[in-house]
Phi, psi and omega in degrees: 000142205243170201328301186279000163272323184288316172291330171319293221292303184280014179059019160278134172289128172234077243158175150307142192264161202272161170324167147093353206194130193235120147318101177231168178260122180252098180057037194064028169247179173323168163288119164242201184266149187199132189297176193212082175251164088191015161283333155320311195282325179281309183320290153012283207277344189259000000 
């Protein structure tokens, strides 16, 4: 199973991150999604 199926599978976004959200390394794991405000809170908020 190659890389971007195994994250699919364990429910990790493997795509462009969405507005609002930013790819960060959280405690030596994979990248995960992480809000990017104060552009999150508007979007949010539209």
């Amino acid at each position: 199973m190659n890389r971007m199926k195994a994250r699919l599978v364990n429910g990790y976004r493997v795509f462009q991150a969405p507005y609002g959200y930013h790819y960060e390394r959280l405690n030596g794991q994979d990248k995960v999604l992480v809000r990017d405000e104060p552009l999150a809170s508007i979007i949010q908020e539209a």
